[in-house]
Structures are given as C-alpha cells and as structure tokens.
C-alpha positions as CSV (number, residue, x, y, z in Angstrom):
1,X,107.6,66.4,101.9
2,X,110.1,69.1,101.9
3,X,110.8,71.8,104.9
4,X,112.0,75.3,103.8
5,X,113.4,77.6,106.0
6,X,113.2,81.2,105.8
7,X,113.5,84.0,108.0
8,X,110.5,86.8,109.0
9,X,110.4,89.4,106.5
10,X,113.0,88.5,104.1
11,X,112.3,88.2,100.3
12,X,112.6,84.6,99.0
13,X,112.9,83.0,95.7
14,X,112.0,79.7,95.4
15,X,112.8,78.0,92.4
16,X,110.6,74.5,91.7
17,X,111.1,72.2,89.3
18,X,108.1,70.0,88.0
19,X,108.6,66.1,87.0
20,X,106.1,63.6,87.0
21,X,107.6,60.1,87.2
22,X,110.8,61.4,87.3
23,X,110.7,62.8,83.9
24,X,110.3,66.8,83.0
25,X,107.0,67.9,83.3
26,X,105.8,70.5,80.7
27,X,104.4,73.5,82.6
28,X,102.4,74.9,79.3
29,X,99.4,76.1,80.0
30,X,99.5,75.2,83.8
31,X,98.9,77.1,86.8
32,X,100.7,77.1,89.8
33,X,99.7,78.1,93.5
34,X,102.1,78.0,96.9
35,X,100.1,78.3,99.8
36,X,101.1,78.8,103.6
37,X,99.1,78.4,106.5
38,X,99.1,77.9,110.2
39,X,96.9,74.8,109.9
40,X,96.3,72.1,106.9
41,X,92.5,72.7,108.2
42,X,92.7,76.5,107.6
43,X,90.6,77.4,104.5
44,X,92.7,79.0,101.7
45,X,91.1,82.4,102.7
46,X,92.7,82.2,105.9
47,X,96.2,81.2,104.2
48,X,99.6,83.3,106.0
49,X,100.1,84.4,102.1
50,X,99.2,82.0,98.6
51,X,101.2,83.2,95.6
52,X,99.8,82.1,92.1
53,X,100.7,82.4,88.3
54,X,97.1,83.9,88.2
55,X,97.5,86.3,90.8
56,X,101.1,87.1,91.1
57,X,104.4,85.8,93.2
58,X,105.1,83.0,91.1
59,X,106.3,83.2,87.3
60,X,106.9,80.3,85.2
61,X,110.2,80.5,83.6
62,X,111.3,77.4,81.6
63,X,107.9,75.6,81.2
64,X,108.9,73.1,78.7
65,X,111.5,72.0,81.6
66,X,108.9,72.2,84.1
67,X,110.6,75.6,85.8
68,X,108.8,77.9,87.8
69,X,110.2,80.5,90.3
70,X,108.0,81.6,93.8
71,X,108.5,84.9,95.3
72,X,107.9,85.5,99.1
73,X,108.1,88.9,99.8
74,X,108.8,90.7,102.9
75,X,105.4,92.0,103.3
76,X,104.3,88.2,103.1
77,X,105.3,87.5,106.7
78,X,105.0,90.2,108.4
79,X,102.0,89.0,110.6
80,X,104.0,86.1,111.6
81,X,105.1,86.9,115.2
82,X,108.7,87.7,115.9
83,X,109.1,84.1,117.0
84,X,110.5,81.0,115.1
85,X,106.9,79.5,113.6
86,X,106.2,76.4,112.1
87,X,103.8,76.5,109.1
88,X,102.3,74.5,106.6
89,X,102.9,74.7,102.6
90,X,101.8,73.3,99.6
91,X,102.5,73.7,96.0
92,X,99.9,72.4,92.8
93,X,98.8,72.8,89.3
94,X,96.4,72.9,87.4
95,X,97.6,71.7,83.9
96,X,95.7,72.6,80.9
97,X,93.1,70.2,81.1
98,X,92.1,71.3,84.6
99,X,93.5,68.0,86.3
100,X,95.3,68.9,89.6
101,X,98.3,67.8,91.1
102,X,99.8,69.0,94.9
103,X,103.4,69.0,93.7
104,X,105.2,69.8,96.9
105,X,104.6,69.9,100.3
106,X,105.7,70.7,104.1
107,X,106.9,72.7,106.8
108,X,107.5,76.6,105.9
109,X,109.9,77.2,109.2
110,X,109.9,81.2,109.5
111,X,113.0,82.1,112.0
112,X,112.3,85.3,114.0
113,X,114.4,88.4,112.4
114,X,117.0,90.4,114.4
115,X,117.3,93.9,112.6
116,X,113.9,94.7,111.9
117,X,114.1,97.5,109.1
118,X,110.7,97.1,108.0
C-alpha cells in the first residue's frame, strides 16, 4: 500500500513502474486503469476520476521496462470539497491474456487548494 498526496485541482503525473517478483514486468499489450474513490465499496461508476490506457490519462511509455505514466488533471478533482480528503486508489492490468493484477494501492490524500484559479 502506498499513499500519494496531492493537492485539489493541481495536474499530477504519476509515474508507475511494473515488476512482478521483483523483476521488470513487460507492459506489451497490457492495459492499465487508476481509479479513485471515496469508498473501496463505491462501484467504479461512482469512481472521484479512473484514468485508463483505453480511455485516456494514462500512457504507457517504456513497456518493455514495465513504465507507465498517470495523469490527474485539474478537472479531475474539482468535486472534491475544498477540504483535505482522504480517498481510496487502486492501479491494475490487464496483460495480454486478460489475467488481472491490482498493482498498487492506497490512500489518494487530496490537500485543500489556497489560490483557486480555476
């Protein structure tokens, strides 16, 4: 488990790098979601934002070293009140045999913004 901290309304880039067992995991042909959400028992529908390499926000950009690079952008938590909120994150793939593995996972701390130019 692994917190991140960001603050309301500010792009982030993520980078993640894939092992398995330690070693590099080759990210060909793989898919790749980040989801955030209030609750682990929200449903994905009700998610704060999900990025994907199917959808956009996330680009894989070394996958024979297993790198891949999420976007959060400012629009992303905008509906998160002006208040330091706690959420809950995830990262998986799907590899290219359609086996699925949650990568990475825990607390998305958003910290309230002072200057709010948005």
């Amino acid at each position: 488990m692994s917190d991140l901290t960001i603050y309301r309304s500010d792009t982030v880039k993520i980078n993640l790098a894939v092992t398995s067992g330690g070693a590099i995991y080759n990210l060909t042909g793989s898919s790749i979601w980040f989801t955030a959400k209030n609750q682990y028992s929200d449903l994905d529908a009700a998610a704060v934002f999900q990025k994907s390499t199917l959808n956009g926000g996330i680009v894989i950009t070394n996958p024979t070293q297993g790198i891949a690079q999420v976007t959060i952008a400012s629009a992303d938590t905008l509906t998160v009140a002006n208040v330091k909120t706690i959420l809950v994150w995830d990262a998986q793939i799907r590899d290219s045999q359609g086996n699925i593995y949650t990568i990475a996972s825990g607390r998305l701390i958003v910290l309230p913004e002072v200057t709010r130019t948005t």
